[in-house]
C-alpha positions, 0 to 999 in steps of 0.5 A: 526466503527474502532475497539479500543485497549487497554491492561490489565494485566488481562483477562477483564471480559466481554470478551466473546473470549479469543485468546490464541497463540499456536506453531507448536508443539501445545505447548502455551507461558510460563505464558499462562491465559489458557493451551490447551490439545495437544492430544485434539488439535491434535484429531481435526486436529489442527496443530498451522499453522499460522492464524488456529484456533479452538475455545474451550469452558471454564468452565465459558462459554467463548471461548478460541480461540486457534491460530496457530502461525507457529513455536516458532523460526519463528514468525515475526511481519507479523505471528502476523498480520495473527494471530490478522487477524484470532482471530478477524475473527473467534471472532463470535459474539463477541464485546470484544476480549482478546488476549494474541498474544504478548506472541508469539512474540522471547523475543528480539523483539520490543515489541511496533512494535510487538504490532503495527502488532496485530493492523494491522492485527485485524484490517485489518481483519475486512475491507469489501468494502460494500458502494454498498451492501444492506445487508452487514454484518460487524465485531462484534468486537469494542474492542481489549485488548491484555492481556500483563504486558508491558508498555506504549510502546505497547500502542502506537505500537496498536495506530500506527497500528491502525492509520496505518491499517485505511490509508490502509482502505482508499486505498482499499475504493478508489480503491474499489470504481467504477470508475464513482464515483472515478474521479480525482475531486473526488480523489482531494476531499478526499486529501483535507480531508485529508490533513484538518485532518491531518494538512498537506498542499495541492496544486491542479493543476486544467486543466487550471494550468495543460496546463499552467504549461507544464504538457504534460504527463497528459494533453496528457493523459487526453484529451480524456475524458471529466473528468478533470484531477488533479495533486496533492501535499499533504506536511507534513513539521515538525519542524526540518526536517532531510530530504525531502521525495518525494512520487508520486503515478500513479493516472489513475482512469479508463484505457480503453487503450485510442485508443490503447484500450484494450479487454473487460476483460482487462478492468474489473478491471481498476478501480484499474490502480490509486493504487498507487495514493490511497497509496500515499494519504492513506499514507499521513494520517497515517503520521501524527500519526507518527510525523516523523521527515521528511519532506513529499511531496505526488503527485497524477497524476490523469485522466481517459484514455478514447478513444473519438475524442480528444484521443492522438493518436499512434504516436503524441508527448508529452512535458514533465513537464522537457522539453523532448518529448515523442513519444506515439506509444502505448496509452496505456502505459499511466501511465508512461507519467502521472508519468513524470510529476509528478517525474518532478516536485517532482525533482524541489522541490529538495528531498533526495529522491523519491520513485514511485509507479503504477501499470505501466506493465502487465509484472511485474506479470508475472515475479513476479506473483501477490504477489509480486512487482518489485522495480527498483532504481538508489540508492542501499542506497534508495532501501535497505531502501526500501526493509527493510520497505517492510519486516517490512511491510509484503508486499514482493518486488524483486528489479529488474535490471534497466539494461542500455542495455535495454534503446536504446529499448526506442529511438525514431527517431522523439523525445527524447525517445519513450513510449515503447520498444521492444514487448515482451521483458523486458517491465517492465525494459524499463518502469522504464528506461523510468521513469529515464528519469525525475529524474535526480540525485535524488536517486529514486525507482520505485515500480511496484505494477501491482501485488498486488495491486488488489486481485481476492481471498482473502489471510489472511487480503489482501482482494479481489479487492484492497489491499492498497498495498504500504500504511504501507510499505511507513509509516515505510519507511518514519519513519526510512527515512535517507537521501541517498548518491546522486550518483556522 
């Protein structure tokens, strides 16, 4: 069950727990329900560390639950988040929590956005992938109320958080699941959902439609499974659009490497190479309760990539949905010949924009480690907007140089271009300058989420295994979207 949030000027009376922020300096925000000790604190080693916590025992028998906020100068929305994320996890057994986490927040900040982080991150903090466990042990809390005298703004900050935090459940539920059960049938299945939901419009091209329409990419991709693969369309069009958005996720929803196969480690956790679809599907949901004033238009490229008798193979050559060909020398590098054809036809319904997300190359983590994902664009307008969502979001990204020295790595002597470059070298560069390739003059970025999108540990509310990473900084993005300059 979600967790429900509310405010109220006063301590609720069946509260049980109490979270209380406390500084660095072990110091509480002016007009706090509570004071706290600092020799007290101290003495038990608590240092206000962001998301540390120490529960205290009030005279009336409930908890004041004290929690670290980092330094009074320094909290940002993302401090928040890690906050909500420890109150609610180290809530006990309590159903109703209090908080007064608003309180931390600089006397500037907006208020409704600081209030839409606490939802996130205390919701976020609760997520358990448990479908396959038969004894799973779930959050306590049904019910947040964030203590707090301001107005109906922040109200509708923890409404939005908390649609926000449940489209990022959705993500990491479909990359969570096992690949046996999270086919392409079954990704167009939850689209359909969600697009029912939601009010949005969907449009599913099926294999047949997939050959018909040119769809060389993920038909050569597909052939060597006997799971069929879907390409999906998910558009939200508001009254009065001020612009068009184009959002297209990589969708492999198991990468064996094709005959290029990998090792049997590499394909431990290759049930997460559709990450990016799940976020764009997940974000489409959250849209809605948004009500950006943006016309939305979501693709999923989605198939499995399994070595079989009917596999492409090294060397065979792939029409793209835009008319070039593509020398595969590499099967697996599989998920750039499956977004070609999506950006393909993204760029025929003419956006403003379009951003991508997949987690395209093993080289990205190794060049930003698997915190952080690397974005690559043609637009410095589009990626500042981006980037700026991103920081908004919580979820870090280095915008990284599509360098054109690198783009004759990608030359093919039989097609138009080929699908690698140069071993060993700038692997992820030649990876974006290969999907350049099918975006025209469309302002565009690329995301490579090959890091973050799948955890081994856990790190505050990201979870191990899927993250939804991309999912909340997509929402803001396509919030404060405007239309970026095309390039002349």
């Amino acid at each position: 069950m979600p967790i429900t949030f509310s405010t109220s000027r006063d301590v609720p009376d069946d509260a049980p727990v109490l979270a209380i922020p406390v500084f660095a300096d072990g110091t509480v925000p002016a007009g706090s329900p509570a004071e706290l000790d600092n020799d007290f604190l101290a003495a038990r080693d608590f240092q206000g560390k962001v998301g540390q916590t120490l529960p205290l025992l009030a005279d009336d028998g409930t908890t004041i639950l004290a929690v670290g906020v980092g330094a009074a100068g320094e909290v940002d929305d993302d401090v928040l988040r890690r906050a909500a994320h420890a109150a609610v996890r180290n809530a006990g057994k309590a159903n109703v929590v209090a908080m007064t986490l608003l309180d931390a927040a600089p006397g500037d900040a907006d208020r409704g956005r600081a209030a839409q982080a606490i939802a996130e991150g205390a919701s976020l903090g609760t997520y358990k992938f448990t479908t396959y466990k038969s004894d799973a042990k779930r959050s306590s809390v049904e019910r947040v109320v964030l203590v707090t005298r301001a107005g109906n703004h922040v109200q509708r900050g923890l409404d939005r958080g908390s649609a926000i935090a449940s489209a990022v459940a959705l993500a990491r539920d479909l990359i969570n699941e096992p690949p046996g059960a999270m086919t392409p049938r079954r990704m167009e299945e939850v689209a359909r959902a969600v697009a029912a939901e939601g009010g949005l419009t969907v449009d599913v091209w099926d294999e047949e439609r997939i050959a018909a329409d040119g769809l060389g990419g993920l038909a050569g991709v597909a052939a060597g499974s006997d799971e069929p693969a879907r390409l999906i369309q998910l558009t939200y069009d508001p009254p009065g659009a001020r612009g068009t958005l184009a959002l297209v996720g990589k969708g492999i929803t198991f990468d064996s490497g094709g005959l290029s196969i990998k090792t049997g480690e590499g394909m431990m956790t290759m049930k997460c190479d559709m990450s990016g679809a799940a976020a764009v599907i997940a974000a489409m949901a959250a849209i809605p309760a948004v009500a950006p004033k943006v016309r939305v238009l979501a693709f999923a490229a989605c198939t499995e990539n399994l070595p079989s008798g009917k596999a492409m193979k090294p060397g065979d050559v792939l029409k793209i949905r835009n008319g070039k060909t593509v020398e595969v020398l590499n099967t697996d590098a599989e998920g750039r010949l499956v977004l070609a054809d999506a950006l393909s036809l993204a760029v025929e319904q003419s956006p403003d924009g379009i951003v991508d997300l997949a987690t395209l190359t093993g080289a990205m983590s190794v060049a930003l480690g698997r915190d952080i994902a690397g974005l690559f664009s043609n637009d410095d307008d589009l990626a500042d907007q981006v980037g700026a969502a991103a920081e908004r979001a919580g979820e870090p990204m280095w915008r990284m140089p599509l360098a054109k020295r690198y783009r004759k790595q990608i030359d093919s002597e039989v097609a138009d271009i080929k699908n690698i470059g140069a071993a060993g070298q700038a692997g992820s560069i030649t990876a974006a300058l290969f999907l350049e390739e099918f975006v025209g003059d469309v302002p565009w970025v690329h995301l490579d989420i090959a890091g973050p999108a799948f955890r081994a540990d856990e790190d505050g509310y990201l979870p191990k295994g899927g993250t939804g990473y991309g999912v909340r900084t997509l929402v803001d993005l396509v919030a404060n979207y405007r239309k970026p300059s095309r390039r002349r």
